[in-house]
C-alpha positions, 0 to 999 in steps of 0.5 A, spaced: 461 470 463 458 475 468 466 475 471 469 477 465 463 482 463 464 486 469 472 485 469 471 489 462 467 493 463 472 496 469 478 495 464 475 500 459 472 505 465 480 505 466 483 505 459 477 512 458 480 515 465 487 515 464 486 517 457 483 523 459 487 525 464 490 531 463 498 531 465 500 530 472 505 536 472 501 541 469 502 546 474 498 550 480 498 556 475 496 553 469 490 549 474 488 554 477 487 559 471 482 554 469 478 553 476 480 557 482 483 554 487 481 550 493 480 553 500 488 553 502 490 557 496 491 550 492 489 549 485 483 546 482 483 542 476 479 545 470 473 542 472 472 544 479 475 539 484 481 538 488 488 538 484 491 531 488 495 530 480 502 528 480 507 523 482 508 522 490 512 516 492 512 514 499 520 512 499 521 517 504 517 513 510 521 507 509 525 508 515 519 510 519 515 502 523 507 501 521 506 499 529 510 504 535 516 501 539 512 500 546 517 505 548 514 511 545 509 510 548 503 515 546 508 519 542 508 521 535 515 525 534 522 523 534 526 526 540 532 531 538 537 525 540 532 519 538 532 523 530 539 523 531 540 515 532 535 514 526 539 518 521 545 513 523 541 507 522 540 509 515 545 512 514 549 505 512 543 504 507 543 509 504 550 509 503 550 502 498 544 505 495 548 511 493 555 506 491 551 503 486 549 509 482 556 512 482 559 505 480 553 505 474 550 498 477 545 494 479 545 490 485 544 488 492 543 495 494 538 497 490 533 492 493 533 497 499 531 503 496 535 510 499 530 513 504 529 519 508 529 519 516 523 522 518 521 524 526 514 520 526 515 514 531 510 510 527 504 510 521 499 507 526 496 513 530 490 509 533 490 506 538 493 512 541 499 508 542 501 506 535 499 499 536 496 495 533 489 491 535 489 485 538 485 479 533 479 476 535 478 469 537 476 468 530 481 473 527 486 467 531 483 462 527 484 464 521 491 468 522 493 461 523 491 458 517 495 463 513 501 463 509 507 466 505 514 465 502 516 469 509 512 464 514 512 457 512 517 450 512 513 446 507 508 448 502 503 443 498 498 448 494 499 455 491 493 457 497 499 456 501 503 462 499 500 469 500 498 473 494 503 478 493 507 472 493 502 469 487 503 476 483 496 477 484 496 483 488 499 486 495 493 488 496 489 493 501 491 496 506 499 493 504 498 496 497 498 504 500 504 503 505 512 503 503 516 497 502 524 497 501 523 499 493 517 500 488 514 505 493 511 510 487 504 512 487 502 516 482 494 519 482 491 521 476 484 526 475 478 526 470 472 529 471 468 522 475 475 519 476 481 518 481 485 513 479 491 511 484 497 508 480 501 503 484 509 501 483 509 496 486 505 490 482 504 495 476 496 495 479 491 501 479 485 503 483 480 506 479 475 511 484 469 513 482 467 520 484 459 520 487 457 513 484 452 509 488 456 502 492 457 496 487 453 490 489 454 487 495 455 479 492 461 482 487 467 481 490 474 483 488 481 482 491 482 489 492 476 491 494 471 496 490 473 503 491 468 510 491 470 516 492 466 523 494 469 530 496 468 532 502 470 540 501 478 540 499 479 532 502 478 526 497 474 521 501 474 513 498 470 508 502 472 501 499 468 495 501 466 488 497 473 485 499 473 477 497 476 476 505 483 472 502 487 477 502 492 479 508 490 487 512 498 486 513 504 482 510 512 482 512 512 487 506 510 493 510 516 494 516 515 494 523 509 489 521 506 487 527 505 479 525 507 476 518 499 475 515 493 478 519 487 476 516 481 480 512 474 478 511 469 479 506 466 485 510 472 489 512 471 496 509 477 502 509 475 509 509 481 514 506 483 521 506 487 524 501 488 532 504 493 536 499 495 541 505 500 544 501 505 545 494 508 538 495 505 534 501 498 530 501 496 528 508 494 522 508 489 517 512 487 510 512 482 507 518 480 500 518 474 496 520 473 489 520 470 487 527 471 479 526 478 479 526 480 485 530 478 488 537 478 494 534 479 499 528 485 502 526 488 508 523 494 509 520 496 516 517 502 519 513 505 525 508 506 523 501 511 528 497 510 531 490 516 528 486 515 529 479 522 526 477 521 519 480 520 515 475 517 508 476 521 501 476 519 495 471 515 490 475 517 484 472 512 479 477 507 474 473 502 468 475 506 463 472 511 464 477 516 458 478 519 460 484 512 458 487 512 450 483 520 449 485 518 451 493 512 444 492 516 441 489 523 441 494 518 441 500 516 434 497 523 432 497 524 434 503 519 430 506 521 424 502 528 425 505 526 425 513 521 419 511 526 414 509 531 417 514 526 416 519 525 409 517 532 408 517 
């Protein structure tokens, strides 16, 4: 009953955020006539804080690794000659992609989003390397149990798929990084609200503004985000994990490992920067000392483009993907018994 209460509770705090939004291609003018602007020149929105409002999909990251290939080693930009590799390697991508919508149909090409090469060597910037930490003995232990659709034989339980292939959630950190499609994220404002809409899984994040942290006994899949301002940047902190979801997936390109795992005590701190017109600059750092030897921090532009439009989708809980791989799996094993026992 408590469960239901608060998931309620969190529904109609969402449901009064979102209907309070104003729109979110009001323009900079409009924003600030109303409330000033920042100290980089930008608008404000009508009732004082910074304006993050709009559509900003990560589309244009797809092409660029979470972890740096060793070679790069600490360097965070492309060369000149090896910018020119990485448009050729897109190139053929987005070549399909653009058959398709000038054939008017829908195939294997769109399961690949077109892209934009970009000069970052990677997402990860700490390490300084741009690699990603090792696992404690403890994170070892867990990673081995886990699971996906990706990285097994054999299934026997629903716990043996992930949760984004269970349609529950992506998750975070996975949630805020690109994927081959359903790259939008769309940030809505009210007064005592940001709310960050996801593409991927049609999830939505609502952040508090300046509200004292949940208690610490409830736990949620994605977390329990607050935000404050600290002068033009967004600060959310999450915490109240419930420890079952990945901190990365195979989803998430250049992945270093299929499933990492988390733990309930693992806290995320992001940074949402508007530094002009059309970029936010975006930062994550993430903290769970029982399964990494040390905190991490990705980082990354998000582009305005109010014409992006979000895709339908269509995942569910009832899933039947997941019963038909039990059910092969036991038929399967069935098979090899009795030619084994031939």
């Amino acid at each position: 009953m408590m469960h239901r209460a608060l998931v309620a509770l969190g529904a109609t705090a969402g449901a009064l955020a979102l209907s309070a939004c104003a729109d979110p291609d009001q323009t900079g003018a409009e924003s600030a006539a109303a409330a000033g602007t920042t100290a980089n020149g930008l608008p404000r929105t009508p009732w004082g804080d910074p304006d993050l409002r709009g559509m900003w999909p990560i589309h244009h990251l797809i092409g660029v690794p979470f972890q740096r290939p060793e070679e790069y080693g600490n360097r965070r930009e492309l060369t000149d000659e090896e910018f020119a590799a990485r448009v050729e390697q897109l190139r053929g991508r987005n070549e399909r992609y653009e058959e398709e919508i000038s054939s008017n149909k829908m195939g294997m090409g769109h399961w690949a989003e077109a892209t934009e090469p970009q000069r970052l060597t990677s997402l990860l910037v700490y390490p300084e390397n741009g690699r990603f930490p090792e696992l404690t003995e403890r994170g070892k232990t867990l990673a081995a149990s886990m699971g996906s659709s990706w990285s097994r034989t054999y299934w026997d339980s629903p716990t043996d798929f992930d949760t984004w292939d269970r349609c529950i959630t992506r998750g975070l950190p996975p949630s805020m990084f690109p994927f081959n499609y359903n790259n939008g994220i769309q940030i809505h404002q009210t007064p005592g609200y940001v709310v960050i809409r996801l593409e991927m899984i049609h999830e939505a994040r609502i952040v508090p503004i300046d509200r004292e942290p949940l208690d610490p006994a409830i736990k949620q899949w994605m977390g329990e985000p607050r935000g404050r301002f600290e002068g033009d940047t967004l600060v959310i902190e999450t915490t109240n994990f419930n420890g079952v979801g990945g901190m990365t997936n195979v989803g998430i390109p250049g992945s270093p490992r299929g499933d990492t795992p988390t733990t309930e005590n693992m806290r995320i701190v992001e940074r949402l920067t508007r530094i002009d017109e059309d970029t936010i600059q975006y930062e994550m750092t993430v903290h769970d000392p029982e399964v990494l030897t040390s905190d991490w921090t990705a980082a990354y532009p998000m582009k305005r483009d109010p014409g992006y439009e979000f895709f339908e989708y269509a995942c569910h809980e009832d899933n039947t993907a997941i019963r038909n791989f039990i059910v092969t799996s036991r038929i399967d094993r069935a098979r090899q018994a009795e030619e084994g026992g031939e």
